[in-house]
mmCIF file of the N, C-alpha and C atoms, coordinates in Angstrom:
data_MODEL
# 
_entry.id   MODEL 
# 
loop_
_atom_site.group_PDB 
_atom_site.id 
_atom_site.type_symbol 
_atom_site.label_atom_id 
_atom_site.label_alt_id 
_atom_site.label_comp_id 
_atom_site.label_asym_id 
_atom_site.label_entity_id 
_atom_site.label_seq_id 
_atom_site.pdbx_PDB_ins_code 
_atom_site.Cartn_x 
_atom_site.Cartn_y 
_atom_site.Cartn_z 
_atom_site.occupancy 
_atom_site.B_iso_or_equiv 
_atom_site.pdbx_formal_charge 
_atom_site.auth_seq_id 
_atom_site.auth_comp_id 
_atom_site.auth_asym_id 
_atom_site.auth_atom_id 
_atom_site.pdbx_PDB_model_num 
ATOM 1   N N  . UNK A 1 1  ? -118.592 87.728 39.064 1.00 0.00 ? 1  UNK A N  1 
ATOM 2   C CA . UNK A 1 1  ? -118.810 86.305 38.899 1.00 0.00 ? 1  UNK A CA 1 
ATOM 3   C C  . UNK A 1 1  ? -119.734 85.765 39.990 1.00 0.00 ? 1  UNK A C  1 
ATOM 4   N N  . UNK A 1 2  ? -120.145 86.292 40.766 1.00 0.00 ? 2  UNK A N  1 
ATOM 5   C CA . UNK A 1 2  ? -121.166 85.871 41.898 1.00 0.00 ? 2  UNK A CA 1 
ATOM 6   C C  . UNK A 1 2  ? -122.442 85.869 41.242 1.00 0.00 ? 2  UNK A C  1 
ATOM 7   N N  . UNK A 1 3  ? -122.846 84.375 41.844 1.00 0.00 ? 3  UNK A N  1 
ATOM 8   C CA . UNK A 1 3  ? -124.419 83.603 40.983 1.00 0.00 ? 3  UNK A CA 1 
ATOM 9   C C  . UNK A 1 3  ? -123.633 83.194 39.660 1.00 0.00 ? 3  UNK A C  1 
ATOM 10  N N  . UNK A 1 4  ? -122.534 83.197 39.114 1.00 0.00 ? 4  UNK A N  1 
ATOM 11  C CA . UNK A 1 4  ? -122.512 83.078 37.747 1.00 0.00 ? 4  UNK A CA 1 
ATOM 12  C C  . UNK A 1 4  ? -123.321 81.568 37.627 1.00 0.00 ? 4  UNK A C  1 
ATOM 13  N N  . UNK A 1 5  ? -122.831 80.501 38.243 1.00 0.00 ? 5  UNK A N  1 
ATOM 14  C CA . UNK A 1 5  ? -123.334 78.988 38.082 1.00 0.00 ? 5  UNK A CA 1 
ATOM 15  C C  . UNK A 1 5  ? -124.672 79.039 38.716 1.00 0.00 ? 5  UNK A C  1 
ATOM 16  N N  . UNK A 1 6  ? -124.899 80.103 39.566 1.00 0.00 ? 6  UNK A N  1 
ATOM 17  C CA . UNK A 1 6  ? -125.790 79.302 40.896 1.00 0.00 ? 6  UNK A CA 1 
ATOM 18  C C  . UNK A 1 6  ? -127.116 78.523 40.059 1.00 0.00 ? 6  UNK A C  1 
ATOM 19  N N  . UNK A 1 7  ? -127.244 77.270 40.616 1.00 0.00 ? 7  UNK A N  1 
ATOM 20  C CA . UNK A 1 7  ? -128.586 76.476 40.787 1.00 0.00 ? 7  UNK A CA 1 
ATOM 21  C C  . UNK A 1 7  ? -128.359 75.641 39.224 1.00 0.00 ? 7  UNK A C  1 
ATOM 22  N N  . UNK A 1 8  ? -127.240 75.717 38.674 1.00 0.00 ? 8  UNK A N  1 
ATOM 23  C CA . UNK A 1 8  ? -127.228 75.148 37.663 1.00 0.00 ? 8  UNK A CA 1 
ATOM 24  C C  . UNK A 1 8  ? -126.957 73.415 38.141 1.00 0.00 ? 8  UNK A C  1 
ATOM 25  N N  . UNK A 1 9  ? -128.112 72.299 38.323 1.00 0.00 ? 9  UNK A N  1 
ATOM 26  C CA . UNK A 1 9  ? -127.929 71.789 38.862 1.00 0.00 ? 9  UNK A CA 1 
ATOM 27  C C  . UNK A 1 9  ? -128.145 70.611 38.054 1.00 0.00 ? 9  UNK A C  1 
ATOM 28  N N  . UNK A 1 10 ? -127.821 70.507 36.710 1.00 0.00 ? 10 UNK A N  1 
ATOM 29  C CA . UNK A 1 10 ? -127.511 69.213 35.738 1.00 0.00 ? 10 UNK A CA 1 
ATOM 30  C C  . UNK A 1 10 ? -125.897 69.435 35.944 1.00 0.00 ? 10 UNK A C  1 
ATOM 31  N N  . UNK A 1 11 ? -125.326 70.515 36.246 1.00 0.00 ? 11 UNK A N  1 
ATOM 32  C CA . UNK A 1 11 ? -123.807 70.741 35.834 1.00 0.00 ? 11 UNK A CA 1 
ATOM 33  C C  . UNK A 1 11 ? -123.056 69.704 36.470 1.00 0.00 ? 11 UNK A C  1 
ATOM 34  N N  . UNK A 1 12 ? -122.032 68.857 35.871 1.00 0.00 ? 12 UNK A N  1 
ATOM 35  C CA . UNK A 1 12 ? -121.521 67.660 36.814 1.00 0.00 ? 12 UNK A CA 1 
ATOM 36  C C  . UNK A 1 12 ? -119.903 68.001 36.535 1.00 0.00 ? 12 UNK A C  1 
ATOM 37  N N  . UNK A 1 13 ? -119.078 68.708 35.592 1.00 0.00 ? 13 UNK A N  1 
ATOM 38  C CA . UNK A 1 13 ? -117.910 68.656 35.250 1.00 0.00 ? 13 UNK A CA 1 
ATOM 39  C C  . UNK A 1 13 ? -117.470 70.162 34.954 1.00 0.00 ? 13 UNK A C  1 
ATOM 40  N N  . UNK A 1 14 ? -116.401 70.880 35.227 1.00 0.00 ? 14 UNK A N  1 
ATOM 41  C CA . UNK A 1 14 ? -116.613 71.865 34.623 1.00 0.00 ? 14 UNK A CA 1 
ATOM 42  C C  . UNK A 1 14 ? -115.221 72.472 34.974 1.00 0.00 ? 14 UNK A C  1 
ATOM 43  N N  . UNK A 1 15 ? -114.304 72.762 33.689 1.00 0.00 ? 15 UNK A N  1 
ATOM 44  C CA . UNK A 1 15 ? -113.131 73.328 33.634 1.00 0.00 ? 15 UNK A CA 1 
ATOM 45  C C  . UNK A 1 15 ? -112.766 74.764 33.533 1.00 0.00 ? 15 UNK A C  1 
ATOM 46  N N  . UNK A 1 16 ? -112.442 75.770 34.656 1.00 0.00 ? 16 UNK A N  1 
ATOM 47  C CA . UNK A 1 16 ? -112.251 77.130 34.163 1.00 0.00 ? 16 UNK A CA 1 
ATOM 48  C C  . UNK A 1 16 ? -110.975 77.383 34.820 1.00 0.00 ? 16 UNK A C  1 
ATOM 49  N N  . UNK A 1 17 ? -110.015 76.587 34.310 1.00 0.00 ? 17 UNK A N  1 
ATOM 50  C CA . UNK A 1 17 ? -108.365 76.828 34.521 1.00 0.00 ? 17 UNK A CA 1 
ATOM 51  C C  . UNK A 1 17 ? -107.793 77.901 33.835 1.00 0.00 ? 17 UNK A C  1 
ATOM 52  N N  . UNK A 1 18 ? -108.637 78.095 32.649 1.00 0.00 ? 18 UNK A N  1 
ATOM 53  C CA . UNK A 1 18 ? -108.220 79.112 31.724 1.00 0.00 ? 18 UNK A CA 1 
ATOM 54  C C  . UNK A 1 18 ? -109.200 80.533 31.685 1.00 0.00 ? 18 UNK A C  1 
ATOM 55  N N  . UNK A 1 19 ? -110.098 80.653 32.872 1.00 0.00 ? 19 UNK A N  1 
ATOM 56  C CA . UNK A 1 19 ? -110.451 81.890 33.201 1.00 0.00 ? 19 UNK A CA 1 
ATOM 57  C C  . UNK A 1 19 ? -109.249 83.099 33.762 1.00 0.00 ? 19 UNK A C  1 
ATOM 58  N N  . UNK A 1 20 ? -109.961 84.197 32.743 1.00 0.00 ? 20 UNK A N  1 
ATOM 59  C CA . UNK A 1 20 ? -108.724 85.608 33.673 1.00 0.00 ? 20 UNK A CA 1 
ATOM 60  C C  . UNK A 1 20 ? -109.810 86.198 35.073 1.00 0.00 ? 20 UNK A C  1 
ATOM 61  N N  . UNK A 1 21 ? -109.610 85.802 35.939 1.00 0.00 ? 21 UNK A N  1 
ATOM 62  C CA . UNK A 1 21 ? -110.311 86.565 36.856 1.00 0.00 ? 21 UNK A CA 1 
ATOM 63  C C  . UNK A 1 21 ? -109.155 87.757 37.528 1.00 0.00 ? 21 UNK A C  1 
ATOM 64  N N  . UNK A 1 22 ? -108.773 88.124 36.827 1.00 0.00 ? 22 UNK A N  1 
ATOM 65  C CA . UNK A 1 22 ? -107.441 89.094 37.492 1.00 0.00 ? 22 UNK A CA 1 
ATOM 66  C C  . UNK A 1 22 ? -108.307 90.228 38.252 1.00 0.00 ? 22 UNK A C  1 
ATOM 67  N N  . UNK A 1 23 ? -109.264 90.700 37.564 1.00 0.00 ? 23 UNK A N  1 
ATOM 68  C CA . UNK A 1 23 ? -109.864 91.765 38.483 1.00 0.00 ? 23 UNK A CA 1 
ATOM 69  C C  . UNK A 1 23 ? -111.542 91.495 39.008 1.00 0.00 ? 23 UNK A C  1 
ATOM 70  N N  . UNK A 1 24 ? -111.571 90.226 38.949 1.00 0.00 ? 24 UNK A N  1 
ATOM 71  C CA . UNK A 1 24 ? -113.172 90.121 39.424 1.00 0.00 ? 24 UNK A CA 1 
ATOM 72  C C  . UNK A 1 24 ? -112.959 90.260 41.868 1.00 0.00 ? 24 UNK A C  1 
ATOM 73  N N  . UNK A 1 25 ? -113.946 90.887 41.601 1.00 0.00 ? 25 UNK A N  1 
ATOM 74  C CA . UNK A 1 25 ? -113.761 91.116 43.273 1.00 0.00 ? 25 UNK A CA 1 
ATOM 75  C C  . UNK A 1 25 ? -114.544 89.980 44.050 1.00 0.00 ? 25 UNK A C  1 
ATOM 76  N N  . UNK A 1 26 ? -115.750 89.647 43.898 1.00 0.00 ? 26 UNK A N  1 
ATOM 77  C CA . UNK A 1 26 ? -116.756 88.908 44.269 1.00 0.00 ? 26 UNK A CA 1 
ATOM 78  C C  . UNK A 1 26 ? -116.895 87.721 43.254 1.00 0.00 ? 26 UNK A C  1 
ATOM 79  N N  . UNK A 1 27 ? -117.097 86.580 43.990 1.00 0.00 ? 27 UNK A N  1 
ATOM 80  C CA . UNK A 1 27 ? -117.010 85.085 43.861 1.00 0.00 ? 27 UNK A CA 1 
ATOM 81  C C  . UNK A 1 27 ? -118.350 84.668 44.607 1.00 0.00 ? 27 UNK A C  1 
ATOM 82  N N  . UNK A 1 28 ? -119.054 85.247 45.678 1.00 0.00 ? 28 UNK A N  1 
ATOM 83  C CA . UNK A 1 28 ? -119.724 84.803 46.251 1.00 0.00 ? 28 UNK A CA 1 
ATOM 84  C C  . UNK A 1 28 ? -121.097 83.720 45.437 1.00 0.00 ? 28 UNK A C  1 
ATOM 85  N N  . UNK A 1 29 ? -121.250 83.046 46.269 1.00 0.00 ? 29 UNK A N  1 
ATOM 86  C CA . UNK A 1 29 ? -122.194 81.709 45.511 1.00 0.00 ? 29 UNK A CA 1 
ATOM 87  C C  . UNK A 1 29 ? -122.190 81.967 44.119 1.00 0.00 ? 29 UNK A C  1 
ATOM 88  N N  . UNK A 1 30 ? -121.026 81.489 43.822 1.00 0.00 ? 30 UNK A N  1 
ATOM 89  C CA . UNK A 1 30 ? -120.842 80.985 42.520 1.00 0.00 ? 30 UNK A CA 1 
ATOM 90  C C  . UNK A 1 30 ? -121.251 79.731 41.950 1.00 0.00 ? 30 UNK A C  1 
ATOM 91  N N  . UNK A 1 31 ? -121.081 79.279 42.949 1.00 0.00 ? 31 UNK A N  1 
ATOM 92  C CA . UNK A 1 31 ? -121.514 77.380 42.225 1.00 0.00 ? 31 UNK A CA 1 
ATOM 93  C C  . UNK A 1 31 ? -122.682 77.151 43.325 1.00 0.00 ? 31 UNK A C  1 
ATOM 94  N N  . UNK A 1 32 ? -123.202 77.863 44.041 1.00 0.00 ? 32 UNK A N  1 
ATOM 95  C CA . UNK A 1 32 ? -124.147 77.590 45.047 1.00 0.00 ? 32 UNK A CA 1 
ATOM 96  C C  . UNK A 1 32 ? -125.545 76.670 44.144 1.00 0.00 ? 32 UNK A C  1 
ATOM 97  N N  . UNK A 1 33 ? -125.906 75.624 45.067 1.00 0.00 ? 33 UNK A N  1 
ATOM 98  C CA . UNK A 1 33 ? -126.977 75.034 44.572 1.00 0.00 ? 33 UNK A CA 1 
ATOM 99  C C  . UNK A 1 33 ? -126.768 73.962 43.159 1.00 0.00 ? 33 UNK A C  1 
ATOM 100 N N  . UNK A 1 34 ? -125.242 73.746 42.595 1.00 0.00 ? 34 UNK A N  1 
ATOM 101 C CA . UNK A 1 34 ? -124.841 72.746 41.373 1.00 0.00 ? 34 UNK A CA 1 
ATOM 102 C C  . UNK A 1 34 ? -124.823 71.391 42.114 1.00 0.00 ? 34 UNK A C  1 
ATOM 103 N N  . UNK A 1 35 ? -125.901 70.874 42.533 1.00 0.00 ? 35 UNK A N  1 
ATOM 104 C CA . UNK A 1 35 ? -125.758 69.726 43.256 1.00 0.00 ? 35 UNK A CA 1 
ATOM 105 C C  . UNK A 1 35 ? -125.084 68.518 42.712 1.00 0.00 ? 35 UNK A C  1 
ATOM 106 N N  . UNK A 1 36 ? -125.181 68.597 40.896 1.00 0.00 ? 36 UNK A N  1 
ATOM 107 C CA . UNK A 1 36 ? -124.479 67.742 40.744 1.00 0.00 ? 36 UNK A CA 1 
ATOM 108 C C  . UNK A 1 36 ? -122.757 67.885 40.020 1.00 0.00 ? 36 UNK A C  1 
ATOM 109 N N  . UNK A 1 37 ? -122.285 68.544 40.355 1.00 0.00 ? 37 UNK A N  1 
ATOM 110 C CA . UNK A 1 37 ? -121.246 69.264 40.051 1.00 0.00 ? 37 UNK A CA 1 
ATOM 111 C C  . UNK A 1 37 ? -120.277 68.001 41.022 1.00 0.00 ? 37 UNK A C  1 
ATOM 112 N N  . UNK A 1 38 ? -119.432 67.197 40.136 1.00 0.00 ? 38 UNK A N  1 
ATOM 113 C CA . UNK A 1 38 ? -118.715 66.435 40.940 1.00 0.00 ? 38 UNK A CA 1 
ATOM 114 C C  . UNK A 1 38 ? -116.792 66.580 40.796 1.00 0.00 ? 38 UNK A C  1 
ATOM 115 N N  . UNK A 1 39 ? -116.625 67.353 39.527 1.00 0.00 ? 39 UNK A N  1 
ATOM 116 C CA . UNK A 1 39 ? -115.182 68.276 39.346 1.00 0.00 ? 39 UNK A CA 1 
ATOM 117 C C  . UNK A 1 39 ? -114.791 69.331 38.852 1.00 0.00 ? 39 UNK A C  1 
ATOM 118 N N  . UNK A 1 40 ? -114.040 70.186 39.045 1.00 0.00 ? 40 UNK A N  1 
ATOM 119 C CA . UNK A 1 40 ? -114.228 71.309 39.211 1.00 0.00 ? 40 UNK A CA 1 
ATOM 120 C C  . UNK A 1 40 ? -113.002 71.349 39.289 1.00 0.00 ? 40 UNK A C  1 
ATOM 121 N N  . UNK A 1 41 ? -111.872 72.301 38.545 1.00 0.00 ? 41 UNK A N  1 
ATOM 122 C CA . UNK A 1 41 ? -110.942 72.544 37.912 1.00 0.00 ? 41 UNK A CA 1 
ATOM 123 C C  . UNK A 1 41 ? -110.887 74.329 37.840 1.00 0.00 ? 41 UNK A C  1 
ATOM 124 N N  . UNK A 1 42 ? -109.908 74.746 39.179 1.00 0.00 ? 42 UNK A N  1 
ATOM 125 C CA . UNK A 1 42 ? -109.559 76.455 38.902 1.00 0.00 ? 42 UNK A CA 1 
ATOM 126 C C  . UNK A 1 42 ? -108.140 76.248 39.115 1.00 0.00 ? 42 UNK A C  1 
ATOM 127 N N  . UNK A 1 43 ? -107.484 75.399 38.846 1.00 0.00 ? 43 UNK A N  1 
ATOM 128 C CA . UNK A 1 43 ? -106.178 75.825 39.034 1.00 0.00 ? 43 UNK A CA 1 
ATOM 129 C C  . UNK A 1 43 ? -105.240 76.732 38.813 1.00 0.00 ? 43 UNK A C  1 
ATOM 130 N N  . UNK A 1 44 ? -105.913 77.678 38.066 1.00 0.00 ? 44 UNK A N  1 
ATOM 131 C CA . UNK A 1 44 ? -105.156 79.051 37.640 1.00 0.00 ? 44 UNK A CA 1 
ATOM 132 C C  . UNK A 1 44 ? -105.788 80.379 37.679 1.00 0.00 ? 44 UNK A C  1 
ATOM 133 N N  . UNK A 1 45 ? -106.835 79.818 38.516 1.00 0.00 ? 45 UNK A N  1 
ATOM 134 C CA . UNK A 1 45 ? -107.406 81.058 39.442 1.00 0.00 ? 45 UNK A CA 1 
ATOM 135 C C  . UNK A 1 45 ? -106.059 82.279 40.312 1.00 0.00 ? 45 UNK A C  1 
ATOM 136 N N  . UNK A 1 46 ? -106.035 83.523 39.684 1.00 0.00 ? 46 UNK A N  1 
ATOM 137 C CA . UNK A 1 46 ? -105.716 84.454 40.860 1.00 0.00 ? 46 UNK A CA 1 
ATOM 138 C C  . UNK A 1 46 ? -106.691 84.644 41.519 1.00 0.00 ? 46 UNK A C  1 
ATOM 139 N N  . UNK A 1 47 ? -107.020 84.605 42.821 1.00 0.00 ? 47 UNK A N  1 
ATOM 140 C CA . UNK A 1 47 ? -107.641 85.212 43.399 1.00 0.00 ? 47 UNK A CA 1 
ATOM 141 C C  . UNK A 1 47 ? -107.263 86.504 44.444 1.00 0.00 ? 47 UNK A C  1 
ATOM 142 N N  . UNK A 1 48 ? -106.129 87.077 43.932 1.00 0.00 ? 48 UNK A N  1 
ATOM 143 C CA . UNK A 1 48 ? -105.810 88.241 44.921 1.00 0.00 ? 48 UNK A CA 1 
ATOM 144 C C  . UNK A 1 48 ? -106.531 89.020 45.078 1.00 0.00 ? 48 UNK A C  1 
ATOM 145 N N  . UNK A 1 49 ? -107.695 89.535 43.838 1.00 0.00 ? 49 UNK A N  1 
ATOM 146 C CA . UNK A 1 49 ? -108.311 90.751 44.432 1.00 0.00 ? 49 UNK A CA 1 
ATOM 147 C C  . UNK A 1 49 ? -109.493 90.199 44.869 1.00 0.00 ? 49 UNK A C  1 
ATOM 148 N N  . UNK A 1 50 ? -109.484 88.831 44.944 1.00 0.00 ? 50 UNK A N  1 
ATOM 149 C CA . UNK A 1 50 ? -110.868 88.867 45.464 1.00 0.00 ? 50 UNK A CA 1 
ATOM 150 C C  . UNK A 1 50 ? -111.234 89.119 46.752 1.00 0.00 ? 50 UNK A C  1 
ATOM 151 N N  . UNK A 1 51 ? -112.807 89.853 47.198 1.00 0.00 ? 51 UNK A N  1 
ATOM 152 C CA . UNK A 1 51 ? -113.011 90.271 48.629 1.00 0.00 ? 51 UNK A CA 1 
ATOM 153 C C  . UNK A 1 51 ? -113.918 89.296 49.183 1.00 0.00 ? 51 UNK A C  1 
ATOM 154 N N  . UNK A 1 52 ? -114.818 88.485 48.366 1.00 0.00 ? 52 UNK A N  1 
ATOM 155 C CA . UNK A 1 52 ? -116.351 88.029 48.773 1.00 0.00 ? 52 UNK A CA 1 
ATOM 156 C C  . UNK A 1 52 ? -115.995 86.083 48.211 1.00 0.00 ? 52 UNK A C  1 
ATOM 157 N N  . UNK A 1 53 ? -115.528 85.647 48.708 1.00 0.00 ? 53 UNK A N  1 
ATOM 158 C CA . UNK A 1 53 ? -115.663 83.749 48.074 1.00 0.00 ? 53 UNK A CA 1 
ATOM 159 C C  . UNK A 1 53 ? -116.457 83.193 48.956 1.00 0.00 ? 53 UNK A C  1 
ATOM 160 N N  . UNK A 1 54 ? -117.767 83.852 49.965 1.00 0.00 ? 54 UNK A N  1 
ATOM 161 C CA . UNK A 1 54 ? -119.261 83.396 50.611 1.00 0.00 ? 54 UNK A CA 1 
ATOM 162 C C  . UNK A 1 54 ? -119.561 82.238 49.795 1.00 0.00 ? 54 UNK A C  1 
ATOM 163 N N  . UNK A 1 55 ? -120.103 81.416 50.533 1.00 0.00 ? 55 UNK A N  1 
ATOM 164 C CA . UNK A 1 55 ? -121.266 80.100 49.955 1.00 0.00 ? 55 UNK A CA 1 
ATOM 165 C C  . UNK A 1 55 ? -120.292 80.063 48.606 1.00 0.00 ? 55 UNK A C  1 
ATOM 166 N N  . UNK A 1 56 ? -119.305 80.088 48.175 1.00 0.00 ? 56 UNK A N  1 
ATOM 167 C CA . UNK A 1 56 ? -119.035 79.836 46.693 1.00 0.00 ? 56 UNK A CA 1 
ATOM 168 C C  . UNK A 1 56 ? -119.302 78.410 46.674 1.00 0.00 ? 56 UNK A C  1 
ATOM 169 N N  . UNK A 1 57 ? -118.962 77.612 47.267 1.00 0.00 ? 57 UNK A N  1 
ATOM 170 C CA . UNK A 1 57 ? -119.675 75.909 46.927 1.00 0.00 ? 57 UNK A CA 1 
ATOM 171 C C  . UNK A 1 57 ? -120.632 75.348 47.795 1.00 0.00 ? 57 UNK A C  1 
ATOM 172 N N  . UNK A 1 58 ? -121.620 75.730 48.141 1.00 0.00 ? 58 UNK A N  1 
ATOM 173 C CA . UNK A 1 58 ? -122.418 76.214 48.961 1.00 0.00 ? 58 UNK A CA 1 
ATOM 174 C C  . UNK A 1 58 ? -123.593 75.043 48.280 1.00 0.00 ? 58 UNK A C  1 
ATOM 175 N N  . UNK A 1 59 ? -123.888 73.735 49.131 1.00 0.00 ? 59 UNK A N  1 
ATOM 176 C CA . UNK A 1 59 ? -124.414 73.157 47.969 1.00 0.00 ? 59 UNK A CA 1 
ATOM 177 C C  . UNK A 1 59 ? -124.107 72.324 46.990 1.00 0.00 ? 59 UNK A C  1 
ATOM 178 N N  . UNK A 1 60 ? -123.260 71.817 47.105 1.00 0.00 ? 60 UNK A N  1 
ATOM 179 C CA . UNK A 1 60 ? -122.191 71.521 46.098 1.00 0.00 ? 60 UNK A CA 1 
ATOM 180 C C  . UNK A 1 60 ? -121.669 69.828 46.792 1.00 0.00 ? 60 UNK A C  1 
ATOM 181 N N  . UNK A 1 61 ? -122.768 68.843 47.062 1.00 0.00 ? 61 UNK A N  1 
ATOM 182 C CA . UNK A 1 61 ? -122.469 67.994 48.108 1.00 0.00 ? 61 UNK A CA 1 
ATOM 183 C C  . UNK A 1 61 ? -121.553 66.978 47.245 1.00 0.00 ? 61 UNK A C  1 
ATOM 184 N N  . UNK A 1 62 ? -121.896 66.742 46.196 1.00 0.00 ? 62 UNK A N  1 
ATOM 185 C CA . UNK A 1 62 ? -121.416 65.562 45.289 1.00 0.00 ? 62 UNK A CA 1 
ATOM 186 C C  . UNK A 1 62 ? -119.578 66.036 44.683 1.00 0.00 ? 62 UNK A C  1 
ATOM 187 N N  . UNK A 1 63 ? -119.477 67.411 45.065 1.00 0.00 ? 63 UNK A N  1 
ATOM 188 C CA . UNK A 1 63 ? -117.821 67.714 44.389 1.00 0.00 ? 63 UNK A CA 1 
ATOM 189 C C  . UNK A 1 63 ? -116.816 66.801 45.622 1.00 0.00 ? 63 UNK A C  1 
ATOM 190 N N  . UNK A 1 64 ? -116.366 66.402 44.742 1.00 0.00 ? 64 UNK A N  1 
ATOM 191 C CA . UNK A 1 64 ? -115.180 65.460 44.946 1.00 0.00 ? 64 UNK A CA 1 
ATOM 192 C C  . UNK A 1 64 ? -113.703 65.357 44.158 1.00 0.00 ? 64 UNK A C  1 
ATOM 193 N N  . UNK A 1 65 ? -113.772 66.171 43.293 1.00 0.00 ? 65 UNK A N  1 
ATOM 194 C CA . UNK A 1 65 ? -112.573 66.750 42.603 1.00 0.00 ? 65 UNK A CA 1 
ATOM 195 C C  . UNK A 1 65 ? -112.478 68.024 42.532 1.00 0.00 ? 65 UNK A C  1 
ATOM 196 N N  . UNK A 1 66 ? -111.613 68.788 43.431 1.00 0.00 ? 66 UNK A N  1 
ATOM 197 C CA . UNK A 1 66 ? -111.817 69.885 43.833 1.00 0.00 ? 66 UNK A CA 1 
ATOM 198 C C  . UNK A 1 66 ? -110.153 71.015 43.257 1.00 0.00 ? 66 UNK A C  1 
ATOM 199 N N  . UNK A 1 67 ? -109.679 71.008 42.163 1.00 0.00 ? 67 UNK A N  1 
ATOM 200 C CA . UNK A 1 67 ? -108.445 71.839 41.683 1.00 0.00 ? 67 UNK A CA 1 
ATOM 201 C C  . UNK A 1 67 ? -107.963 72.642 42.351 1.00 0.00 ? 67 UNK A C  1 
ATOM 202 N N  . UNK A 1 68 ? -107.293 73.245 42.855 1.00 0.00 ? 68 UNK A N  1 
ATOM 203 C CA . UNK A 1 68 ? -107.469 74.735 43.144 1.00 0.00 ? 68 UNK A CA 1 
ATOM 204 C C  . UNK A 1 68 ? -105.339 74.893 43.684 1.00 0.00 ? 68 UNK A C  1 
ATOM 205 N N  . UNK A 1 69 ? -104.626 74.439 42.905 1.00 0.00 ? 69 UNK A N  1 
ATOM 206 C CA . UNK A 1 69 ? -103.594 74.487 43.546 1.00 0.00 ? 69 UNK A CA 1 
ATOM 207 C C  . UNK A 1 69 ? -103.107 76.217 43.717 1.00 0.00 ? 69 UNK A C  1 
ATOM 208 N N  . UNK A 1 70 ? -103.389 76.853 42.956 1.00 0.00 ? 70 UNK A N  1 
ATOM 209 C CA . UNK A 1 70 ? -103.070 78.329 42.771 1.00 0.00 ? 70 UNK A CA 1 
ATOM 210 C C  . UNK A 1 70 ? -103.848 79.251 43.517 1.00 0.00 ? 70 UNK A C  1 
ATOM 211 N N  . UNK A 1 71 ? -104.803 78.732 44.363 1.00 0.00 ? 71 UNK A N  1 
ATOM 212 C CA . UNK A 1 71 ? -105.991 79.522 44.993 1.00 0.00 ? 71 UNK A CA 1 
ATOM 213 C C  . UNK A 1 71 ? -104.940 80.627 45.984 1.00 0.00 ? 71 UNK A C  1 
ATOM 214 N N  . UNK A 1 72 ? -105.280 81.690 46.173 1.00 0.00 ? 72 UNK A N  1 
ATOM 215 C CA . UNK A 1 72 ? -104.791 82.210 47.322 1.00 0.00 ? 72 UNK A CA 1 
ATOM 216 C C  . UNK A 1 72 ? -105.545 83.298 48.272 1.00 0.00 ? 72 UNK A C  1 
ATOM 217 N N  . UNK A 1 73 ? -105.682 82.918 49.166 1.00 0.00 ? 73 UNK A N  1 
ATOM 218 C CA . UNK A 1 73 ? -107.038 83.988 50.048 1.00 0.00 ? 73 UNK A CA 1 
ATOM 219 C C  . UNK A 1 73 ? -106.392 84.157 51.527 1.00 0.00 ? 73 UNK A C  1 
ATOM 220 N N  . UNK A 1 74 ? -107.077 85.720 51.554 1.00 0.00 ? 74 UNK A N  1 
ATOM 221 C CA . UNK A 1 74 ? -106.655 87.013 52.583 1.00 0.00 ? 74 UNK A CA 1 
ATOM 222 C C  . UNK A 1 74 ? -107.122 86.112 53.594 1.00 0.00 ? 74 UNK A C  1 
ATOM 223 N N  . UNK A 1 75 ? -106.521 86.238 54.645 1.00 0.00 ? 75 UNK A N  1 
ATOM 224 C CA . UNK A 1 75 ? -107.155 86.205 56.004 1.00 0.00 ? 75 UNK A CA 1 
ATOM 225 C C  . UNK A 1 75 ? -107.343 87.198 57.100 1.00 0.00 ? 75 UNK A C  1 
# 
């Protein structure tokens, strides 16, 4: 999923609560460069296997609705 969005920058709304990312590893700049991306909805993101969530909103100045109650990341 890394670059999946990048530079998509009409994008203003965008729901992927109902993505399976069960085995995606890399996230990195995913939404990098969606300048107008203002909500954004992963609340049912696993992210356990992920290794790489770099720049994932990277760019991303106008998000202001930000989901993510299920997020969970390694430290």
């Amino acid at each position: 999923m890394s670059y999946m969005f990048y530079n998509c920058s009409k994008l203003t709304s965008l729901n992927l609560s109902n993505f399976n990312i069960n085995y995606i590893k890399d996230m990195s700049y995913m939404f990098y460069k969606c300048f107008k991306l203002t909500n954004l909805n992963l609340s049912n993101f696993n992210t356990n296997n992920i290794q790489d969530m770099s720049n994932m909103f990277n760019n991303c100045s106008l998000l202001t609705s930000l989901i993510f109650s299920n997020f969970y990341t390694k430290c």
